[in-house]
Steps between C-alpha positions, in 0.01 A plus 500: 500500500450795681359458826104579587622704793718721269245507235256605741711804648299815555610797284261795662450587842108418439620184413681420869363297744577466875653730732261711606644620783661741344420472144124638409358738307542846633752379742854714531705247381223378196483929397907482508503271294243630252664839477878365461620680818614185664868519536610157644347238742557175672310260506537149690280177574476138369514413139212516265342819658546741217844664574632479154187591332452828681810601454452457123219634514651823636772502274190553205296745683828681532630463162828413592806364370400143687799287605441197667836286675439186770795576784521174533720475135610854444819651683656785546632565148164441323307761750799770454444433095120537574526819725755673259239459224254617715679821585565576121133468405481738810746751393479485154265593271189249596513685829301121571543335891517146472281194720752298628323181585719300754380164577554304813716822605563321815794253354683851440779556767560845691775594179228444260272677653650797558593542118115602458529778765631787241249402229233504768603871641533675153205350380630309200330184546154397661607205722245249592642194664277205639627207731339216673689605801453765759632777362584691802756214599595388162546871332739767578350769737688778228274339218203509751500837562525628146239267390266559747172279385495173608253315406378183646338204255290260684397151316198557310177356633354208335194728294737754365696164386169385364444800313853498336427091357116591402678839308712214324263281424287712329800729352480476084844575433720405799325260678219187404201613375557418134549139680105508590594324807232428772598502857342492858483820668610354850789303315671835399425595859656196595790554311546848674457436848778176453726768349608650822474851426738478201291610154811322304454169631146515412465618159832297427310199666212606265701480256601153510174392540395666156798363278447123711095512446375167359235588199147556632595517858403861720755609748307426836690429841555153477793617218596766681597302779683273245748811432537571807544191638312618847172362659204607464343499847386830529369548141270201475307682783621844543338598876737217572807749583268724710402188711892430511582814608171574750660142641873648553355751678305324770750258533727796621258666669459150721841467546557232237826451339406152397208608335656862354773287354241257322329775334783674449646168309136531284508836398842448386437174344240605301631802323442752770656869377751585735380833560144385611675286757703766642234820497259200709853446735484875533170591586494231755835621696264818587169310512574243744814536612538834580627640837502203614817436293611832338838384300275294294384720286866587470592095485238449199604810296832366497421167387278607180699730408785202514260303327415753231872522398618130492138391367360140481617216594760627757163792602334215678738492724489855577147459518487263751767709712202701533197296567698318764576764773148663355322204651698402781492854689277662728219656344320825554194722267490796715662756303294408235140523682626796651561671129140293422331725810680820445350463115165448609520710732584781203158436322252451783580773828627846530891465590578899457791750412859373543595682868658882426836317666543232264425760186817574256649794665808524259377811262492878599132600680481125638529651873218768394242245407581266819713258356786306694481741749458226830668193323717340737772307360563185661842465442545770724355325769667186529282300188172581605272779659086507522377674229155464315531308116190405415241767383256684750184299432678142531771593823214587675295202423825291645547288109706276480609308218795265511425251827873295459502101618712315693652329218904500412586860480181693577551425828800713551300705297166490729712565799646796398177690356368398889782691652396810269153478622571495837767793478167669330273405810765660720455795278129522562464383121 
C-alpha cells in the first residue's frame, strides 16, 4: 500500500506548505519558480520538510525532462549515463535541459561531485540537490559556487502540519473523506505537534491510525498517543507546556540547576518539540544571562543546533548541556532594559538627527552637505578618543541606557566603560 505521506505529496506550488522564509507568494525565489528561470538550488535541513516535493514541483513548473537518483545508491557510472542523456536532449533536437534531482547529495564523494560541474556550466541540466547536512561542509565549494541558491528547510511548525492531515482527511480522492471519519480537532493537532517537525511522520502516523481504526471509534488523542507510543502530558491540558517552560525559565533565572533540570526532564518527557525547547534556551542566554556571561549565547547555540541534528533521545542530552551552565552562571538583564529604554525612549521624547560626524560620508558631495567631516577614528588614537554618539537632544540631557552589574563578566565590563567616562571628564565632556 502506498503510503499516506506519498499519497498526500503536493503537486502545485499552491499546494506547499511550510517554509516561509523564503518560499511565499511574490517572493524571488516563489516568482523563479513560477516563471521556470530557476537554474539549480540546494537545499538542506531535517527530513520531512518538503525538499523532495519542491524540487518536483520545480521540475513541473519547468517542464523538464525530470530525473530523480538518491546518491546514496547511484555511482559514478549511473550519473555519467544520466548526464550523457542529458547533454543529447540538450544538443539534439529537443533542445530540452533536464532536472536532475539528487537526493541526499551529501553521501557523494569529491569525484562524484565534480562529474556535475560541466553539465552545470553549459547549462545542460538543472541541478537541484538537497541534504540533511550542512552543505557548506558536506558539498564541494566548485558545486557551491555554480549553484549558488542554497536554500535552508526548517521543520515545519505544528499548524502547517495540521493543515497538511485536515487537507487529508477531508481529501476525496487521495486521502479519507469517502471514509466519513470523525475526528477531534486537537487530536490532529496532537498528532502534529508529537511529529517533531517532520510532515512524514505525521501523515504516515495518520495513516496507521486510519487502516488500525476499530468500527465506530473517532480518532481523538487518546489513539493518537497509542501510535505514537508518547505521553500525553501536555495535551490533556495544553497551557501545561507554557507553565513548563515559564518554570525553566525562573528556575534559571534563580540560579537553579536542580530545578532547570526537573523541568527540563518534563518538557521532554511529555512530548516537548525540540525546537520549542531550544528557541526558550535561546531567548533566555540574552534575557537573563547576558553580559553577565557572554559565551552563552554562543554555548546554547551550539548545543541546539547539536541537538537539532542528532534529534531525540540522544537531544536531551544536548539539551541539558545547555540548561546546566544556563542556570548555574552569573546572571545579568541590562543589555536588555537598556534596548527596553532606548525603545521607549523612540516613541515618547525628541532624540534628534544622527550627529553630521557619524553621517555616511562614503559618496561624492558627502563633505558638501557636512558629512564625516570631524569623525575621529579611534583606532587612530590608541582604541578610543571623546567624541559625541548619541543624538543632540539626548547627549545633552546626559541618557544613559545600559547601567552594567557587578555580576561575572560585566564587571570587567563596568570597569572599563568607567575608565572611558573619566578619560571624557578629563576632556571637559
Amino acid at each position: 500500500m502506498i503510503p499516506l505521506s506519498t499519497r498526500m505529496r503536493p503537486t502545485r506550488l499552491e499546494e506547499f506548505v511550510g517554509q516561509r522564509h523564503f518560499l511565499y507568494e511574490g517572493s524571488l525565489f516563489y516568482r523563479a519558480i513560477r516563471s521556470g528561470s530557476l537554474d539549480s538550488a540546494i537545499f538542506f535541513g531535517p527530513s520531512g520538510t518538503g525538499k523532495t516535493t519542491l524540487a518536483r514541483i520545480i521540475a513541473k513548473e519547468k517542464d523538464a525532462n525530470f530525473v530523480e537518483i538518491n546518491a546514496s545508491t547511484t555511482g559514478t557510472k549511473e550519473l555519467k549515463e544520466i548526464l550523457k542523456n542529458a547533454s543529447d536532449r540538450f544538443y539534439g533536437l529537443m533542445k530540452e535541459t533536464t532536472c536532475l534531482y539528487v537526493d541526499e547529495v551529501h553521501r557523494w564523494n569529491k569525484l562524484q561531485q565534480d562529474s556535475l560541474l560541466k553539465a552545470l556550466e553549459e547549462g545542460v541540466i538543472c541541478f537541484i540537490g538537497s541534504t540533511t547536512e550542512n552543505p557548506y561542509f558536506s558539498v564541494n565549494n566548485a558545486i557551491l559556487s555554480r549553484v549558488g541558491n542554497i536554500y535552508e528547510f526548517k521543520r515545519l511548525e505544528a499548524e502547517d502540519i495540521r493543515t497538511l492531515l485536515v487537507r487529508a482527511m477531508e481529501d476525496e480522492t487521495k486521502g479519507f473523506a469517502g471514509l466519513h471519519l470523525e475526528y477531534d480537532e486537537d487530536a490532529l493537532l496532537m498528532l502534529a505537534q508529537m511529529s517533531g517537525g517532520d510532515c512524514r511522520v505525521a501523515l504516515d502516523a495518520l495513516g496507521f491510525i486510519v487502516d488500525n481504526l476499530p468500527e465506530g471509534r473517532k480518532i481523538d488523542r487518546e489513539i493518537v498517543s497509542e501510535a505514537m507510543q508518547k505521553q500525553t502530558t501536555f495535551y490533556d491540558k495544553e497551557e501545561d507546556k507554557y507553565n513548563l517552560l515559564s518554570a525553566l525559565q525562573k528556575s534559571i533565572r534563580g540560579s537553579d540547576p536542580d530545578a532547570a533540570v526537573h523541568y527540563l526532564a518534563r518538557l521532554i518527557d511529555g512530548g516537548a518539540d525540540l525546537m520549542m525547547i531550544g528557541r526558550r534556551l535561546l531567548v533566555i542566554a540574552s534575557e537573563d544571562i547576558g553580559m553577565a556571561y557572554p559565551s552563552a549565547i554562543s554555548i546554547v547555540t551550539a548545543c541546539v543546533q547539536a541537538a537539532q541534528m542528532v534529534g531525540f533521545p540522544e537531544a536531551q542530552i544536548n539539551l541539558a548541556q545547555a540548561v546546566v551552565p544556563l542556570a548555574s552562571c552569573p546572571k545579568s538583564n541590562a543589555s536588555k532594559k537598556a534596548l527596553g529604554e532606548a525603545m521607549a525612549d523612540l516613541h515618547r521624547r525628541k532624540t534628534g538627527d544622527v550627529p553630521a560626524h557619524l553621517m555616511d560620508a562614503h559618496y561624492s558631495g558627502a563633505a558638501k552637505l557636512g558629512r564625516g567631516l570631524t569623525y575621529k577614528y579611534p583606532h587612530d588614537y590608541g582604541g578610543y578618543v571623546p567624541q559625541q554618539y548619541l543624538p543632540d537632544d539626548l547627549y545633552a540631557e546626559g541618557v544613559t541606557y545600559y547601567h552594567p552589574t557587578e555580576n561575572g563578566s560585566e564587571a570587567s565590563f563596568k570597569r572599563y566603560l568607567e575608565a572611558l567616562k573619566e578619560i571624557d571628564k578629563k576632556n571637559g565632556r
